[in-house]
C-alpha positions in Angstrom: -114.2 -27.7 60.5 -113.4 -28.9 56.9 -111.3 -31.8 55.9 -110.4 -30.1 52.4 -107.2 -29.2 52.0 -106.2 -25.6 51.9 -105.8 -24.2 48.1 -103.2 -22.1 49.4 -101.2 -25.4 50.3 -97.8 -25.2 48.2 -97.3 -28.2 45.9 -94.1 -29.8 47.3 -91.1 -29.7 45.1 -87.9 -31.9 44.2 -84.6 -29.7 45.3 -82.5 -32.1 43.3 -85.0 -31.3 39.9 -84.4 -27.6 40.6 -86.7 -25.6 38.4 -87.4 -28.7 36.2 -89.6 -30.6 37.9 -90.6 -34.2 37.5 -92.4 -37.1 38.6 -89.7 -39.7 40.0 -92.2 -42.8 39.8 -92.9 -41.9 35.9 -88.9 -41.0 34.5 -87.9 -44.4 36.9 -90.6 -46.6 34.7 -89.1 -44.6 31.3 -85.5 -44.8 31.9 -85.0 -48.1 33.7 -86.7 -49.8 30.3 -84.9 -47.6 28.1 -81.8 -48.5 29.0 -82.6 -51.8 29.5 -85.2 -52.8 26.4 -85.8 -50.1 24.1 -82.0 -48.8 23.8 -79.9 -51.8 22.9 -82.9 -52.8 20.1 -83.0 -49.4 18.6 -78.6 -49.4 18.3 -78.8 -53.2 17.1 -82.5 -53.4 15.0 -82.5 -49.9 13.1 -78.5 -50.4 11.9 -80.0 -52.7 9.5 -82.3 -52.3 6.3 -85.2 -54.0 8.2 -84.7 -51.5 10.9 -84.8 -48.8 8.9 -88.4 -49.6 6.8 -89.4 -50.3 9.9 -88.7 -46.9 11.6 -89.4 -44.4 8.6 -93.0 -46.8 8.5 -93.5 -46.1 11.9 -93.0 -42.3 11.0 -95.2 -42.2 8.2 -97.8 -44.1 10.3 -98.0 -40.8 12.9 -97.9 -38.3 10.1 -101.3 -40.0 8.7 -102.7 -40.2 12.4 -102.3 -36.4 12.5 -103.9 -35.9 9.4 -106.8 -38.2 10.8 -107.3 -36.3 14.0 -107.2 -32.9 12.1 -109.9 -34.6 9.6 -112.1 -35.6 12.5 -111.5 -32.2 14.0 -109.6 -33.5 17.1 -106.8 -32.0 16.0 -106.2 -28.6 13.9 -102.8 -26.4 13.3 -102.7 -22.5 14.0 -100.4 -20.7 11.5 -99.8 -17.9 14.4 -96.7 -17.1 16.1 -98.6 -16.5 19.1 -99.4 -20.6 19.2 -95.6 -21.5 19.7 -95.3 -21.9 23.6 -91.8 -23.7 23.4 -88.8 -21.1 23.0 -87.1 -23.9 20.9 -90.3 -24.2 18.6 -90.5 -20.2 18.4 -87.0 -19.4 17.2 -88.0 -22.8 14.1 -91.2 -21.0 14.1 -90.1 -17.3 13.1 -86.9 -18.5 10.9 -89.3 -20.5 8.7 -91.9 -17.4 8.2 -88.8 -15.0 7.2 -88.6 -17.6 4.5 -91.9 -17.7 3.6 -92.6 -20.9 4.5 -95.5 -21.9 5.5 -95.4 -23.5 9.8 -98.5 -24.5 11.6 -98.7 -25.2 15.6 -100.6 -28.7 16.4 -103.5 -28.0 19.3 -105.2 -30.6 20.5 -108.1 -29.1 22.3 -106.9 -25.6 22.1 -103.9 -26.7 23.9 -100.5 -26.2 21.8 -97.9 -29.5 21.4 -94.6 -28.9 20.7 -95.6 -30.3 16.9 -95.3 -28.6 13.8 -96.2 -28.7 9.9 -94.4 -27.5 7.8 -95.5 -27.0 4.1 -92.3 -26.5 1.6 -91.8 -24.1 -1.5 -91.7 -27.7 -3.4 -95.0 -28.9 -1.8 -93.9 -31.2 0.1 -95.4 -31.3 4.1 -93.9 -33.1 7.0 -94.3 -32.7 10.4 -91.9 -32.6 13.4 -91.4 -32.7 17.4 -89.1 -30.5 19.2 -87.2 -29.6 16.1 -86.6 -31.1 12.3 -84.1 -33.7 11.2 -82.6 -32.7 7.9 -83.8 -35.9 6.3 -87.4 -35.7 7.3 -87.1 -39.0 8.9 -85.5 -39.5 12.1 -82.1 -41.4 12.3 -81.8 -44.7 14.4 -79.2 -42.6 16.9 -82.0 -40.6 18.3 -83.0 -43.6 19.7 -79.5 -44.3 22.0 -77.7 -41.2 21.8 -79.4 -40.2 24.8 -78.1 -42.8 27.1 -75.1 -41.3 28.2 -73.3 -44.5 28.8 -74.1 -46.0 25.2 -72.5 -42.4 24.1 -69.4 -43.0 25.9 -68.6 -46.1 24.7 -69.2 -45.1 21.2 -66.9 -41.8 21.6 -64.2 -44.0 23.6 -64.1 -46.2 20.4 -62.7 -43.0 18.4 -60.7 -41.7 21.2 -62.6 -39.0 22.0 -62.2 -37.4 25.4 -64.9 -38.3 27.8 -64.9 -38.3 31.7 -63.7 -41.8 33.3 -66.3 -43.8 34.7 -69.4 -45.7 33.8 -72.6 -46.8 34.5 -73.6 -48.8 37.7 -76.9 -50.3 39.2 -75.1 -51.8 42.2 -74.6 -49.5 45.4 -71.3 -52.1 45.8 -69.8 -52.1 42.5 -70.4 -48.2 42.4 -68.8 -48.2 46.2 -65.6 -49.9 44.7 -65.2 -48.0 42.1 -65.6 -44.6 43.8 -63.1 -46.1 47.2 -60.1 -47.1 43.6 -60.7 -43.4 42.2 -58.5 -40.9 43.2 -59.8 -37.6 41.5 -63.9 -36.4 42.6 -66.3 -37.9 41.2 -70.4 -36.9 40.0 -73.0 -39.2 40.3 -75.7 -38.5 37.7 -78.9 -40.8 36.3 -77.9 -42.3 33.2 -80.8 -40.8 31.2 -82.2 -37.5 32.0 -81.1 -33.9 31.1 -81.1 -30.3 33.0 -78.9 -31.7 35.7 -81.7 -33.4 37.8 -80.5 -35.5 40.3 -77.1 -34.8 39.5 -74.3 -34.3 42.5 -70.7 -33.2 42.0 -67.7 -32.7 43.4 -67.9 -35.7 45.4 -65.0 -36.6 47.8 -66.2 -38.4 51.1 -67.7 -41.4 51.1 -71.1 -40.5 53.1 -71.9 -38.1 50.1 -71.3 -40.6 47.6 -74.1 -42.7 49.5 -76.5 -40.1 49.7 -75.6 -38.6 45.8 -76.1 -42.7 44.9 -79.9 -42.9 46.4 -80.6 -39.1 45.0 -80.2 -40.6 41.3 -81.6 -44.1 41.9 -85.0 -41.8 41.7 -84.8 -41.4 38.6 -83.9 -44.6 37.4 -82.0 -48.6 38.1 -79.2 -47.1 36.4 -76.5 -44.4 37.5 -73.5 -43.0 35.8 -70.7 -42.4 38.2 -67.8 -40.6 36.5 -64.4 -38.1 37.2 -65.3 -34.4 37.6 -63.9 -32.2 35.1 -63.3 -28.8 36.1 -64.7 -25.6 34.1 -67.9 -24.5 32.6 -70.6 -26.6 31.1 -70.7 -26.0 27.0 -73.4 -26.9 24.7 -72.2 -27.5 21.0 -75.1 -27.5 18.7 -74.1 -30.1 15.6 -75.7 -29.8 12.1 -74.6 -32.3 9.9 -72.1 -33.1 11.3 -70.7 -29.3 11.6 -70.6 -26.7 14.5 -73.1 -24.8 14.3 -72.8 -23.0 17.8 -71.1 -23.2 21.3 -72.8 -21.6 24.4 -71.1 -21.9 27.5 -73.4 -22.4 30.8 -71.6 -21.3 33.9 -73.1 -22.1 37.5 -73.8 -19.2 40.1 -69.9 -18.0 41.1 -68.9 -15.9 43.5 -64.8 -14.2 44.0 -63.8 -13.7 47.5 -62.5 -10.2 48.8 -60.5 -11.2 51.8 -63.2 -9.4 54.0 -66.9 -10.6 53.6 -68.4 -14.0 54.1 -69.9 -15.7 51.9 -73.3 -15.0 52.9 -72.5 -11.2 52.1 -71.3 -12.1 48.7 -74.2 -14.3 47.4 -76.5 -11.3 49.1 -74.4 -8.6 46.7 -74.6 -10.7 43.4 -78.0 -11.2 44.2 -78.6 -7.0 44.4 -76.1 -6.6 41.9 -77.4 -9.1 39.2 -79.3 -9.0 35.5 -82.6 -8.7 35.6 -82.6 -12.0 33.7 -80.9 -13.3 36.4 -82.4 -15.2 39.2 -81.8 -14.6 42.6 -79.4 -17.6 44.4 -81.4 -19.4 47.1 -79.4 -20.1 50.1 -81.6 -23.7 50.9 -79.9 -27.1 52.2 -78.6 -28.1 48.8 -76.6 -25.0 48.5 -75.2 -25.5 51.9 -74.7 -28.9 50.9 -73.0 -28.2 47.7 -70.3 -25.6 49.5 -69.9 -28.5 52.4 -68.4 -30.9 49.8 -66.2 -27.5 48.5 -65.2 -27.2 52.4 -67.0 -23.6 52.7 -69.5 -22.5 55.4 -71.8 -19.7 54.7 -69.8 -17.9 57.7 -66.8 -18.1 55.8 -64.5 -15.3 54.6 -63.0 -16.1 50.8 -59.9 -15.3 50.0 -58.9 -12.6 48.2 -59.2 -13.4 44.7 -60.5 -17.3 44.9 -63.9 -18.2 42.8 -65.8 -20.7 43.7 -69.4 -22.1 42.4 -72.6 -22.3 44.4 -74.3 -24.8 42.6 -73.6 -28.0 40.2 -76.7 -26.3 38.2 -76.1 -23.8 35.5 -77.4 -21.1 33.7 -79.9 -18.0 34.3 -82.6 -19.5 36.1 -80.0 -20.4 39.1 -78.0 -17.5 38.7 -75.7 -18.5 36.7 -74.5 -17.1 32.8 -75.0 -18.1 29.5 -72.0 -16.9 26.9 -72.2 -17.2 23.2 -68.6 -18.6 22.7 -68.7 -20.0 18.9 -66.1 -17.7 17.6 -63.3 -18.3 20.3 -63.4 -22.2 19.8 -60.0 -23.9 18.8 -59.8 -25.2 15.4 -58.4 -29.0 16.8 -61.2 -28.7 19.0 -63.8 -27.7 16.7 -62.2 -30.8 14.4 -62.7 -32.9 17.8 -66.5 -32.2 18.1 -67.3 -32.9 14.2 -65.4 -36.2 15.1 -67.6 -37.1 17.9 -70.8 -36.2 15.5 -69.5 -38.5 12.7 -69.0 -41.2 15.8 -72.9 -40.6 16.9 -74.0 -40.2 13.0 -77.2 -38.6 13.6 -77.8 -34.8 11.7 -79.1 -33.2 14.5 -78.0 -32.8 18.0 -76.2 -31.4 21.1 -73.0 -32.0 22.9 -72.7 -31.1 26.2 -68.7 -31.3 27.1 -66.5 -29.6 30.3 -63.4 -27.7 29.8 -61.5 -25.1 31.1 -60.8 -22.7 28.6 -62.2 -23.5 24.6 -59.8 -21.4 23.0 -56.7 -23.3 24.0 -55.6 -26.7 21.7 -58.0 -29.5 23.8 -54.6 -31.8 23.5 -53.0 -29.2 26.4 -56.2 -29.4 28.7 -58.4 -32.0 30.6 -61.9 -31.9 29.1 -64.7 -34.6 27.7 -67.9 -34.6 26.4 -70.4 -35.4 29.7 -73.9 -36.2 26.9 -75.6 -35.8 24.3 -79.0 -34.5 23.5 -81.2 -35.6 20.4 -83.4 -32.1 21.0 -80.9 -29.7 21.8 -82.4 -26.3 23.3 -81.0 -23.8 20.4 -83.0 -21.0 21.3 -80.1 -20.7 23.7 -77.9 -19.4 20.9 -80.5 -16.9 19.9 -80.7 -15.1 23.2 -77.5 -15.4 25.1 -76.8 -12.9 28.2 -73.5 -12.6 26.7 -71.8 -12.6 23.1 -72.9 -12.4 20.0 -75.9 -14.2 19.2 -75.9 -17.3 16.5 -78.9 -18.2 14.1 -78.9 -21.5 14.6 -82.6 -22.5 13.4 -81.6 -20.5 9.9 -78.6 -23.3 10.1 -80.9 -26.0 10.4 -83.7 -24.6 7.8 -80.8 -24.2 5.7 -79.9 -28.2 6.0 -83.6 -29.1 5.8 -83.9 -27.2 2.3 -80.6 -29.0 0.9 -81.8 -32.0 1.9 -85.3 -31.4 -0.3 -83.9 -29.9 -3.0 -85.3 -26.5 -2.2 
């Protein structure tokens, strides 16, 4: 009988990573000397002019170390659409070839990076990861806007709504806090995006335990904050201005009176987009409707909505709503504030609230993180609403910036 293992073995998978999967030894390593090394030197070093040289040096240094490993032929760039494997690289991709300018894909090996170079109308060449910074060079923010506890502070400092809480390593301090708070809480790892490891909703004490160790995977530090009610929005900022507001709402389900819950997952499911993913009924479901007081067995009332996951958008059977035009004016004034508080030209809020077309000064809400590589292909292709050109937005900034 053979001792190799069967090909046909499943790879086992993370249910709090959900269809972002990670490896928990590596993102512990990264974010626990983040937060406590790297972060706190890039806010205090690059705020001065040392910092700066230092950082726009550092840049140029990686755009000559491309040119070398395309020289020596480890690297080349393919000018075809068909290169671009990230949807946030494709949407920058096409927007610059309506211009006319001229994009390239960075393969190492035949296989495509998110990395591009770009050639301008002027002549001028730069390249970029993920997605361009208006200046060329990246800002020192990129470097700590990230950490979603450094982000509170700095938004607290201006008075801009955020959830109450903070960041904890201790499973005691994090235990006081929680037993003193009277609203439920979330319990999320203090860097990290896509909601991995992230519990909500939390109201007993056992679950707090268990949501504690679940983000301690992913690193020594854990944010433990208030749980705003409503959908998730993502408010794409380019210098400094709105650019676009997609709202992310979790798999939901409205009770009847007369079927169980079961029943109604099993008719959205039948019933659904076809760019809609199925909901799973696993343990973290069950889980998730345990902290909401729900069995599977239940009957919902007539009328009442509830969520079946802390995890939002398509791939979980969620929605994804182009909102820009139905955002308040005091709260569109709100975000720009936040982005003149983070001072970086690029970048993503993610912030809860119930309803974006009311004045935010009547509601509850706060900005939960930010995000120095926001996904804005999101805008392009939402499920519903009017889609919003964001990458023309940020080509347009980029050519200001150079004169173009």
């Amino acid at each position: 009988m053979s001792n190799q293992p069967s090909k046909n073995k499943k790879k086992k998978t993370c249910p709090y990573c959900g269809n972002n999967q990670t490896t928990h030894y590596l993102e512990w390593i990264v974010s626990t000397v983040s937060i406590a090394i790297v972060n706190p030197l890039a806010k205090g070093l690059f705020r001065t002019r040392v910092g700066r040289i230092l950082f726009r040096l550092a840049e140029w240094v990686q755009a000559r170390l491309y040119d070398a490993f395309a020289l020596f032929g480890i690297m080349r760039f393919d000018p075809h659409p068909s290169s671009v494997l990230a949807p946030r690289g494709r949407v920058m991709f096409d927007e610059a070839i309506v211009r006319g300018w001229k994009i390239e894909t960075a393969m190492i090996y035949g296989r495509a990076l998110d990395t591009y170079r770009v050639t301008l109308p002027n002549g001028g060449r730069f390249f970029f990861s993920g997605l361009p910074r208006p200046e060329i060079y990246e800002s020192p923010a990129v470097g700590w806007m990230d950490d979603k506890a450094l982000l509170k502070r700095a938004l607290e400092k201006e008075d801009i709504p955020v959830p109450r809480g903070g960041s904890f390593s201790r499973w005691t301090s994090a235990k006081r806090y929680f037993d003193n708070s009277k609203s439920p809480m979330i319990v999320k790892p203090r860097l990290g995006s896509r909601g991995r490891h992230t519990t909500t909703n939390l109201t007993k004490a056992e679950d707090f335990e268990k949501a504690f160790r679940v983000a301690k995977q992913m690193g020594y530090f854990v944010i433990v904050e208030e749980h705003l009610e409503g959908s998730v929005y993502r408010a794409t900022m380019i210098d400094g201005m709105l650019a676009g507001v997609l709202a992310g709402d979790p798999p939901r389900i409205t009770g009847d009176g007369v079927k169980t819950i079961r029943t109604l997952i099993e008719m959205k499911n039948k019933n659904r987009n076809r760019r809609v993913s199925e909901v799973v009924i696993s343990d973290t479901l069950i889980s998730f409707l345990e902290r909401q007081n729900y069995a599977l067995g239940d009957v919902l009332s007539h009328g009442v909505t509830i969520d079946l996951s802390e995890k939002i958008g398509l791939a979980y059977g969620g929605m994804s709503r182009e909102v820009t035009p139905n955002v308040h004016p005091k709260l569109r004034a709100e975000l720009e504030r936040a982005a003149k508080a983070v001072d970086d030209p690029v970048l993503g809020f993610d912030f809860i609230t119930k309803d974006i077309s009311l004045d935010p000064g009547a509601v509850r809400w706060g900005i939960i993180e930010c995000n120095a590589l926001p996904f804005i292909n999101l805008h392009h292709d939402p499920l519903l609403g009017e889609p919003v050109n964001v990458a023309r937005k940020l080509w347009d900034s980029v050519a200001r910036k150079n004169n173009i």
